[in-house]
C-alpha positions as CSV (number, residue, x, y, z in Angstrom):
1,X,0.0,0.0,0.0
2,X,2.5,2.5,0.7
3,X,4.9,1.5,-2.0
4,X,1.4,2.5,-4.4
5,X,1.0,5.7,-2.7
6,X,4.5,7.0,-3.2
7,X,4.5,5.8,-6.8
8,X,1.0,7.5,-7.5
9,X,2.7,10.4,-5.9
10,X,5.5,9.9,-8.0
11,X,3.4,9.6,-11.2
12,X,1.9,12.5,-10.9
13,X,5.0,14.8,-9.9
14,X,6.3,13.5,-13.8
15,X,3.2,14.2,-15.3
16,X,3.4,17.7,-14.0
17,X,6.8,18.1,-15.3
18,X,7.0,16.3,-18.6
19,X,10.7,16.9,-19.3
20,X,11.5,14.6,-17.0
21,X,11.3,10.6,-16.6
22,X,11.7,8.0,-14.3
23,X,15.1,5.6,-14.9
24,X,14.8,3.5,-11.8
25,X,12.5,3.3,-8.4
26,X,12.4,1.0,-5.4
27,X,11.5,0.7,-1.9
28,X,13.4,-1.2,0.1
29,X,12.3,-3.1,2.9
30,X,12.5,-0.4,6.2
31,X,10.9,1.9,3.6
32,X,14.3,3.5,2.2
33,X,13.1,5.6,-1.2
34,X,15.0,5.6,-3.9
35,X,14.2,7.6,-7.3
36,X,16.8,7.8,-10.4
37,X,15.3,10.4,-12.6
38,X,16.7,11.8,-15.7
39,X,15.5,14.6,-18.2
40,X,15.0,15.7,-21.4
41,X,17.2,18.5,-20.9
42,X,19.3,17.4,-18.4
43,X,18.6,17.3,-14.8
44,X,19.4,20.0,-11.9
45,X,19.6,20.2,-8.4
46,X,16.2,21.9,-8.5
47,X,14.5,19.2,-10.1
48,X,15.3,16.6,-8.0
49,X,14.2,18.5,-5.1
50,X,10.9,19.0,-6.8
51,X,10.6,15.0,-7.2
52,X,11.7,14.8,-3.9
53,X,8.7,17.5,-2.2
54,X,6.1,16.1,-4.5
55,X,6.6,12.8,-2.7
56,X,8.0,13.8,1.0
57,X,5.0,16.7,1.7
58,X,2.4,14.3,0.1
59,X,3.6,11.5,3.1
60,X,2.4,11.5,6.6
61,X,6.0,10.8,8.7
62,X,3.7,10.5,12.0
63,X,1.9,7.4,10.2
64,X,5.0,5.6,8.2
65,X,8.6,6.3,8.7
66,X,10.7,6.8,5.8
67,X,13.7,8.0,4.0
68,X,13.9,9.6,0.5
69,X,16.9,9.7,-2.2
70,X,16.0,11.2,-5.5
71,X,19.1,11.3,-7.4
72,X,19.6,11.7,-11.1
73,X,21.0,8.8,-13.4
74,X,24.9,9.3,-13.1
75,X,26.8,10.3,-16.6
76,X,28.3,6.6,-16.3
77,X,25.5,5.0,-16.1
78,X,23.9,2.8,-18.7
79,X,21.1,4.1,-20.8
80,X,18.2,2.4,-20.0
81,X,15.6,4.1,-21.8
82,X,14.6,5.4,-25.1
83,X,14.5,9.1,-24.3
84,X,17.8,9.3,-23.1
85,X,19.2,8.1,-26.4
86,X,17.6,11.1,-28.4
87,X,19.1,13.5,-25.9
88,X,22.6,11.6,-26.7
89,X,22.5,12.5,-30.4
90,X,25.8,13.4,-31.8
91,X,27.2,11.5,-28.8
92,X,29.8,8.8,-29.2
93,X,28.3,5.5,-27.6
94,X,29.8,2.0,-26.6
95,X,27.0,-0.2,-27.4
96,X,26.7,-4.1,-26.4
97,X,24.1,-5.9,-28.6
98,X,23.8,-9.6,-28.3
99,X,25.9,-10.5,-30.7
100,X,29.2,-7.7,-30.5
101,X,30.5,-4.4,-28.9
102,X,30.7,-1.2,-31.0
103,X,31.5,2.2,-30.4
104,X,30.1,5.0,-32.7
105,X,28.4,8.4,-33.0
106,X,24.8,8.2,-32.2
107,X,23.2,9.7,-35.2
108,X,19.9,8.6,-35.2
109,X,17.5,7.5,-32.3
110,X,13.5,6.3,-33.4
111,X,11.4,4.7,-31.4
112,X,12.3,1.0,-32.0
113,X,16.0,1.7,-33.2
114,X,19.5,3.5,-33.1
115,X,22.0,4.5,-35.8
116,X,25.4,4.4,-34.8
117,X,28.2,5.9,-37.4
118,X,32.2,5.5,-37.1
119,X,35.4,5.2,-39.8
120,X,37.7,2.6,-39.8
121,X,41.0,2.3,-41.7
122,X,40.7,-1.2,-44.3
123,X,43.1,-2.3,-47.3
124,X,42.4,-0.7,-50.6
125,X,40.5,-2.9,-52.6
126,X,42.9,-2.9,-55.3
127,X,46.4,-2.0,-54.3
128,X,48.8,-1.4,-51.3
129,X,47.8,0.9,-48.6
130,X,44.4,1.5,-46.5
131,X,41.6,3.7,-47.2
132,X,39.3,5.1,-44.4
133,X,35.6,3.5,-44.8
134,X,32.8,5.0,-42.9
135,X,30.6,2.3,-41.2
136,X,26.9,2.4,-40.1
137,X,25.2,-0.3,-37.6
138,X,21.1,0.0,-37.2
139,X,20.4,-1.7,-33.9
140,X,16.9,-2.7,-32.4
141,X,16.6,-1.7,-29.2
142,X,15.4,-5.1,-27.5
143,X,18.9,-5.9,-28.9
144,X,20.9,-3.5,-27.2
145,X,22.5,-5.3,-23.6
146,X,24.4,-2.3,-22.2
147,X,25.0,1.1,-24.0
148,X,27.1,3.9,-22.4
149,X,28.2,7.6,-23.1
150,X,31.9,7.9,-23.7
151,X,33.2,10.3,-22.0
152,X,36.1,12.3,-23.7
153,X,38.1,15.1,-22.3
């Protein structure tokens, strides 16, 4: 019961502000909160302290205990849903698909699919030498084990 109450809460706190979404929730068992959220834009301080009122002044503390962590998904972290891969356009990604590991720009991100785009040196087809070929892999999402952001510096 109150695991449903704080996820109506929750809910409604995303619905209100629609440039954000929910990566990961859970309740542990002495009733320890935790929300991962992320955004469309990013996410600030301020918006996790939003999440984190919409939920802590909709709770009685006199009728259930509780502590509340609202955190946003960390730059390491793996994407885990399809909005955060159209906010990574132009992003270089290290994807894991069933079947092999590739890193590539992110240039496309639908609904059911990614584009991922990188060069790679290969012997001229006629000839000594290499030439640069550009490469292009469309993977499915249900596909997709693990991607991540590579950071560069």
């Amino acid at each position: 019961m109150f695991k449903n109450t704080v996820k109506k809460l929750l809910e409604t706190a995303l619905i209100e502000r629609s440039d954000l979404f929910l990566i990961d929730f859970s309740i542990q068992g002495d009733n320890q909160i935790k929300v991962i959220i992320d955004g469309d834009n990013g996410v600030l301080v301020e918006d996790c302290m939003f999440v984190s009122r919409a939920i802590e002044h909709n709770l009685d503390r006199e009728e259930q205990d509780f502590s509340l962590e609202v955190m946003s998904a960390g730059a390491t972290a793996p994407l885990v849903n399809t909005r955060q891969y159209k906010k990574h356009l132009n992003r270089v990604l290290s994807v894991k698909t069933t079947s092999e590991q590739i890193e590539g720009t992110l240039t496309e991100a639908t609904d059911n699919n990614i584009i991922l785009e990188w060069k790679v040196r290969e012997p001229k087809p006629i000839g000594k030498g290499k030439v640069t070929v550009k490469k292009q892999a469309n993977i499915a999402y249900e596909n997709i084990v693990e991607a991540k952001v590579m950071i560069k510096f």
